[in-house]
C-alpha positions, 0 to 999 in steps of 0.5 A: 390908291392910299392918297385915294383912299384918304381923300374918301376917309376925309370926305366921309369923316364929314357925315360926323362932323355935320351931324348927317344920319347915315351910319360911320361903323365900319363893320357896317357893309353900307358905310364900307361899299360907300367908302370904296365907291368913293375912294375909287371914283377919286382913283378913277378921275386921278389915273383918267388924268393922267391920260389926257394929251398935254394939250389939255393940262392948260384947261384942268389947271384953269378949271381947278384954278376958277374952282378955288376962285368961286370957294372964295368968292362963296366964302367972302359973299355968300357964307357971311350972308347965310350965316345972318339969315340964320343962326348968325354970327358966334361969340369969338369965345364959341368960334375959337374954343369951342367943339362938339364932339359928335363922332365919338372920337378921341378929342384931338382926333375931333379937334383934328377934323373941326380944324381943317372943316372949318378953314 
């Protein structure tokens, strides 16, 4: 459940990061009924895994595996190819140093999340 539990905080920890208008209060009982909706699809798709007969582990690795091979494939064609056609490519100064800080969190917490969203 905790590793459940993380990926959904991680994935929710996006709608800052991206600047979405949907609220991230956790006293809100919106943001808390889609953070548990989240965390329990993932912990639905991990427990239902494990009952599939070995036979089938050949094909979840091979989609998994063709999965991160599109990531890829997108990141080396399709990104540099958005980014010209619209706010273009970034000073190496911007790239490297720069953060903003929209979730109103601790600095190294957003240095954090800008970190590994943009790896």
């Amino acid at each position: 459940m905790s590793n459940s539990q993380a990926g959904a905080n991680y994935l929710l920890s996006e709608i800052n990061a991206f600047n979405i208008d949907f609220t991230t209060d956790v006293n809100d009982i919106k943001c808390r009924a889609v953070q548990w909706i989240v965390s329990e699809a993932l912990l639905g798709i991990s427990v239902l895994t494990t009952f599939l007969p070995p036979r089938f582990y050949k094909h979840v690795f091979r989609i998994a595996a063709a999965v991160v091979v599109l990531d890829f494939l997108l990141n080396i064609i399709w990104l540099p190819i958005g980014v010209a056609k619209t706010y273009g490519f970034q000073t190496a100064d911007f790239v490297f140093t720069g953060t903003y800080n929209l979730t109103g969190a601790p600095p190294v917490w957003n240095w954090c999340i800008v970190i590994v969203t943009s790896h």
